[in-house]
PAGU-167989 format. One record per residue (C-alpha): x, y, z. Coordinates in steps of 0.1 Angstrom, whole numbers, padded with zeros to 4 digits, always signed. Example, Ala and Ser with C-alpha at 12.3 -4.5 7.8 and 13.67 -1.06 7.14 Angstrom:
+0123-0045+0078+0137-0011+0071
//
This chain:
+0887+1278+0880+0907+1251+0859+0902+1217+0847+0927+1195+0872+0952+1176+0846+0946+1136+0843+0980+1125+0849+1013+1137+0858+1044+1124+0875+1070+1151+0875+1069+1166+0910+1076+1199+0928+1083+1192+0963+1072+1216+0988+1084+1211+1026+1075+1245+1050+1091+1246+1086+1065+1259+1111+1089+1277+1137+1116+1265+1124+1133+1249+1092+1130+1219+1078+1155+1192+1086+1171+1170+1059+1157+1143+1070+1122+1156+1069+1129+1160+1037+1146+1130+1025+1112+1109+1036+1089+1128+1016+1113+1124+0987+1110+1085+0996+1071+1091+1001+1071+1110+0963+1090+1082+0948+1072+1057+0963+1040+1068+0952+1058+1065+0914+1065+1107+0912+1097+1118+0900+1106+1141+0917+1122+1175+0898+1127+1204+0924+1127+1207+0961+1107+1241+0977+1118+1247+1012+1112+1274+1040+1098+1282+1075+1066+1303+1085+1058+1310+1122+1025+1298+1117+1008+1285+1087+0990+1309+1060+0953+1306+1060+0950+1312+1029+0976+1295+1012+0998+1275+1040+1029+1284+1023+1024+1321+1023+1016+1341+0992+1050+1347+0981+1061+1311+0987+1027+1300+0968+1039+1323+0938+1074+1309+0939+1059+1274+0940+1044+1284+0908+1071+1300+0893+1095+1269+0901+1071+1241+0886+1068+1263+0854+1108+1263+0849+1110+1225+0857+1081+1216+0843+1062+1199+0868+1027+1182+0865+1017+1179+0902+1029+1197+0931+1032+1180+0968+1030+1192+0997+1041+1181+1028+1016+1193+1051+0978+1185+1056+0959+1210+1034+0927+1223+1043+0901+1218+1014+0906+1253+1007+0942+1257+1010+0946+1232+0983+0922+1245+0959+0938+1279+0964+0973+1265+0953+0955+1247+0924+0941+1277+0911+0975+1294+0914+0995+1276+0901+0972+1258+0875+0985+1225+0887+0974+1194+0907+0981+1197+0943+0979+1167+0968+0988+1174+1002+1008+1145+1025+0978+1128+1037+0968+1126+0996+0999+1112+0988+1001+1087+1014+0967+1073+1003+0978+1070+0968+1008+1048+0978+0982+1028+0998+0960+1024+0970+0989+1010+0949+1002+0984+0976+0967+0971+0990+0969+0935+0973+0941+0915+0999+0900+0932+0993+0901+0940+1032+0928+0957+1021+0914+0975+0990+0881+0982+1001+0892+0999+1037+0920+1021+1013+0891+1030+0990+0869+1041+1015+0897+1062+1034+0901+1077+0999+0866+1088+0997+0862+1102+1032+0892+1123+1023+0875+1130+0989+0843+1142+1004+0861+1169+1017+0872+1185+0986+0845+1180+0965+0832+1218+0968+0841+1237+0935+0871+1211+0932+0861+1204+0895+0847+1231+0869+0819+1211+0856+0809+1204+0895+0791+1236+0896+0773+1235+0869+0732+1220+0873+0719+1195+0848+0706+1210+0816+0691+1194+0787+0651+1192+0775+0631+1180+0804+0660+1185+0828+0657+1228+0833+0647+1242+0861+0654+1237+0900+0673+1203+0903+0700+1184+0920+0734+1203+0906+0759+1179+0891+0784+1186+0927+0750+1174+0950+0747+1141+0923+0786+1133+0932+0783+1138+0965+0751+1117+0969+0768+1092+0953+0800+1092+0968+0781+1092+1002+0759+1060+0990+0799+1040+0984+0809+1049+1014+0778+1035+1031+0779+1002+1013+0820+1002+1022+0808+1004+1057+0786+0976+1055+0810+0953+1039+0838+0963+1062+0818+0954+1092+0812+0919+1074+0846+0909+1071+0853+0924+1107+0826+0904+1116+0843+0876+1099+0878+0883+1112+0863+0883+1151+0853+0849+1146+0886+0836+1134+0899+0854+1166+0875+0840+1195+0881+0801+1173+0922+0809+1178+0913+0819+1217+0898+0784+1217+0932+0773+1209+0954+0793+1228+0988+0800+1212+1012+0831+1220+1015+0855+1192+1037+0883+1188+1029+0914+1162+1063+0927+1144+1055+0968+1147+1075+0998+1141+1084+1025+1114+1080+1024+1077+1112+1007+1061+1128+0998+1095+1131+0965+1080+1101+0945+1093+1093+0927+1066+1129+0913+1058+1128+0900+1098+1093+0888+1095+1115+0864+1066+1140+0854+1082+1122+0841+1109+1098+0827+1093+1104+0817+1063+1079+0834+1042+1086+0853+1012+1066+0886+1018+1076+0912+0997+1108+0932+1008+1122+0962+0990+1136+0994+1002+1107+1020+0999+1084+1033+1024+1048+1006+1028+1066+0981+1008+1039+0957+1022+1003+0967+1036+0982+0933+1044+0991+0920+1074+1004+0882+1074+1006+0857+1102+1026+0822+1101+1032+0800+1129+1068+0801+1141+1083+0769+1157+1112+0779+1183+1133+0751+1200+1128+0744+1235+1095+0765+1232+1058+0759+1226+1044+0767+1189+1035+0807+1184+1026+0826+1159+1040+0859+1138+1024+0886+1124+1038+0910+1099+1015+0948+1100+1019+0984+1082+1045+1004+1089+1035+1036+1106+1050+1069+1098+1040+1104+1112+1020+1123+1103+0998+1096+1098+0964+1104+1076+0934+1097+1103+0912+1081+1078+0939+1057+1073+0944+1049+1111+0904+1045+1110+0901+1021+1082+0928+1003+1090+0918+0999+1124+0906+0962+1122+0938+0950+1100+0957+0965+1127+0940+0943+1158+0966+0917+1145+0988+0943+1169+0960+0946+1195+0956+0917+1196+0993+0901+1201+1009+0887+1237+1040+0905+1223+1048+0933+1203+1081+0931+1185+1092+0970+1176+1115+0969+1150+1135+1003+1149+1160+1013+1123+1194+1015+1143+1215+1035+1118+1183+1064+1113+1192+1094+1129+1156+1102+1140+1149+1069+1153+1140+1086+1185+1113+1107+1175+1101+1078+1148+1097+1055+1181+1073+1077+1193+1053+1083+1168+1048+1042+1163+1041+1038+1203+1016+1069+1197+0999+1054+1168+0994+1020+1194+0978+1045+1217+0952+1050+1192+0942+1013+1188+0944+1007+1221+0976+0986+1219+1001+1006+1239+0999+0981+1270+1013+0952+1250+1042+0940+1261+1072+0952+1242+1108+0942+1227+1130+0969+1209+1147+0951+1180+1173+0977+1169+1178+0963+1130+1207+0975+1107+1238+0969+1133+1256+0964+1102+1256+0995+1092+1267+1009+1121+1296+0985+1126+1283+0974+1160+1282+0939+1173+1250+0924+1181+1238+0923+1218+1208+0924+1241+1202+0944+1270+1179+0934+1304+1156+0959+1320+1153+0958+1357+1134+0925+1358+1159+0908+1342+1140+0903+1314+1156+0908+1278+1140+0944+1267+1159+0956+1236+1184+0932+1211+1201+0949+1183+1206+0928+1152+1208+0927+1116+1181+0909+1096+1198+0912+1064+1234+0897+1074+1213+0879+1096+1238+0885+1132+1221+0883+1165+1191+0865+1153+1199+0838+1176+1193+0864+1202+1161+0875+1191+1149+0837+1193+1166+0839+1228+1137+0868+1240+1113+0851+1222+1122+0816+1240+1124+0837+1274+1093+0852+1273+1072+0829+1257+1093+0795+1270+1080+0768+1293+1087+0736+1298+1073+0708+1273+1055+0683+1292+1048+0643+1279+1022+0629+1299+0995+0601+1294+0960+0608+1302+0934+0589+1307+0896+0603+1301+0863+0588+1305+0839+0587+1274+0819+0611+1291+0847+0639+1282+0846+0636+1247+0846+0675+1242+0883+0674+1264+0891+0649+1241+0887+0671+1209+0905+0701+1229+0936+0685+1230+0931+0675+1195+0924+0710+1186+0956+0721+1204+0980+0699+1181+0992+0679+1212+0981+0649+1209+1012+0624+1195+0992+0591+1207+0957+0574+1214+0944+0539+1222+0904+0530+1231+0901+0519+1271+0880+0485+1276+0854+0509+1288+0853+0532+1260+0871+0556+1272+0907+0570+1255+0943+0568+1269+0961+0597+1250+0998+0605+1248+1000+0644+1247+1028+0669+1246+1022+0705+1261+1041+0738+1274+1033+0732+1311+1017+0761+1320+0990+0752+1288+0985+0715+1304+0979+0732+1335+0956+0758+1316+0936+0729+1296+0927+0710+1329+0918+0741+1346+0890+0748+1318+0873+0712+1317+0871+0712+1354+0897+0675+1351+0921+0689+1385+0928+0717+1406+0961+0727+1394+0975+0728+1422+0979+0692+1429+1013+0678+1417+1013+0663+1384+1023+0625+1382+1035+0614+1350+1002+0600+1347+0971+0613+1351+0933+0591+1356+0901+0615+1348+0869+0597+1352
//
């Protein structure tokens, strides 16, 4: 065996067709996945097996050209863009005498680098070390070798059981402190149900251009930039639409295929932000070529988080680049379905607040109630829901409040305190006692 090198950022890329060959575009994004990860990447392995190599993946005489190539370019690390087996990688290693990280490796390295929030951190960190636990087994020279030293000889715990134990103990106190903030974040959840606003979750492929629409929208400043997980943490801001109630945005991960599962796991809570949305806004790069397939693999990844029945709007982004005037299309319903737009030039996104205002619209409704003392706790309802623009104290005690509310919400509210059967006609005023 050989002592894994510390560092290194010159890359050999390694992409291997199974049944057939790799398509440029295949390997374009693990170029984009190399450089986001801060490898540079010097020379580009390609070919096609009918099915993989046990022992190696690649085959032995690809594995042996892999070597052969990194020696003349002088490559640190070597990348390959496949999920190795624990073996499979530690056969390359020894080969070749080089690092080796497999895609699901290098994905978690970028995350690691862009988690900015401690969710964030701590759920990357313990994907990390699930993966990690896997390849622990004769991964390092000095792993094999039992404590020594006086008072230390004789049967023991080897240096490899000491690491695992360890790493085993982390990932048990992870766990706990995961479930905390999950904990934490459910509560935040049931107090917005209290308040019930409509939300819609921006989804869809790495770099389709979520973040820069998420912007413009909104007016945040999340960070944009054109690499693959520019921005990990999920963020939510309340989005104020004319001739519609107040909702609320969320900004989540991109997804890309071959997707590591430990990620999908640990992110699993971040990504109820999705789950949990009225509205799922998929935001699909127009001008890539293998937009098809990459919409499948996002509506397969909502599958897994049990998201895939949210309602959904196709926002085909990048119009500019193919020349192509923004429009909207309507699916049998009549309801708008798909709008193609450019976030950066910012064309069609009057359209876009068009769907929103369709699906989410209803009509604002200024009324005057007037409530007894003895409904106090409908009182502080409509003061939780923001729509209350006036009050005055009755002779008995009692409140006469001025409120504004989407209709179907009004209807909602008095529905819940048990004030009218909605299905009386509303009078401009309304006595509760």
């Amino acid at each position: 065996m050989f002592d894994r090198p510390k560092s290194g950022e010159r890359a050999l890329l390694c992409r291997i067709g199974v049944g057939a060959q790799p398509t440029l575009a295949d390997i374009a994004e693990f170029r984009a996945l190399a450089e986001s990860a801060g490898a540079i990447p010097v020379a580009v392995v390609t070919g096609s097996r009918a099915k993989p190599d046990p022992r190696y993946y690649v085959g032995s005489g690809k594995a042996e050209e892999l070597k052969t190539r990194a020696e003349e370019a002088g490559a640190d690390l070597i990348l390959i863009d496949h999920a190795l087996s624990p073996s499979q990688e530690r056969n390359l290693e020894k080969l070749t005498c080089r690092r080796v990280l497999d895609r699901s490796g290098l994905i978690l390295d970028i995350f690691a680098q862009r988690a900015r929030s401690h969710e964030g951190k701590l759920q990357v960190e313990l994907a990390q070390l699930k993966h990690l636990a896997t390849r622990l087994v004769r991964g390092w020279t000095h792993l094999e070798r039992q404590k020594g030293g006086i008072g230390l000889r004789g049967p023991g715990e080897t240096q490899l059981e000491t690491d695992r134990r360890l790493l085993n103990n982390r990932i048990r106190t992870l766990n706990r402190r995961l479930e905390r903030l999950a904990l934490q974040r459910d509560t935040g959840r049931q107090t917005r149900k209290e308040v019930p606003i409509p939300g819609a979750a921006l989804v869809g492929y790495t770099n389709a251009g979520k973040s820069t629409l998420f912007n413009v929208l909104s007016g945040a400043d999340n960070y944009v930039a054109d690499q693959l997980f520019a921005t990990l943490d999920p963020t939510v801001r309340r989005l104020k639409l004319a001739h519609c109630p107040e909702m609320v945005l969320a900004d989540t991960v991109g997804f890309v295929k071959d997707l590591p599962h430990e990620l999908v796991a640990a992110f699993r809570s971040t990504l109820l932000e999705a789950r949990e949305a009225h509205l799922h806004l998929h935001v699909i790069d127009a001008a890539d070529v293998e937009r098809g397939e990459h919409i499948g693999i996002v509506n397969e990844v909502l599958r897994e988080i049990d998201a895939a029945d949210v309602p959904q709007i196709e926002v085909y982004n990048k119009v500019d680049l193919l020349g192509e005037a923004p429009r909207v299309e309507r699916n049998e319903e009549g309801l708008i379905c798909r709008v193609w737009l450019s976030a950066a030039t910012g064309v069609g996104l009057d359209l876009l607040r068009e769907a929103l205002a369709e699906r989410f619209g209803s009509r604002l409704v200024r009324t005057t109630i007037e409530l007894s003392p003895r409904h106090g706790r409908a009182r502080a309802g409509l003061f939780r829901r923001g729509a209350v623009l006036g009050e005055s104290v009755s002779d008995d005690g009692g409140w006469r409040i001025e409120v504004e509310l989407a209709e179907r919400d009004l209807e909602a509210f008095f529905r819940s305190e048990g004030l009218v059967d909605p299905a009386v006609p509303r009078a401009e005023e309304r006595n509760f006692r």
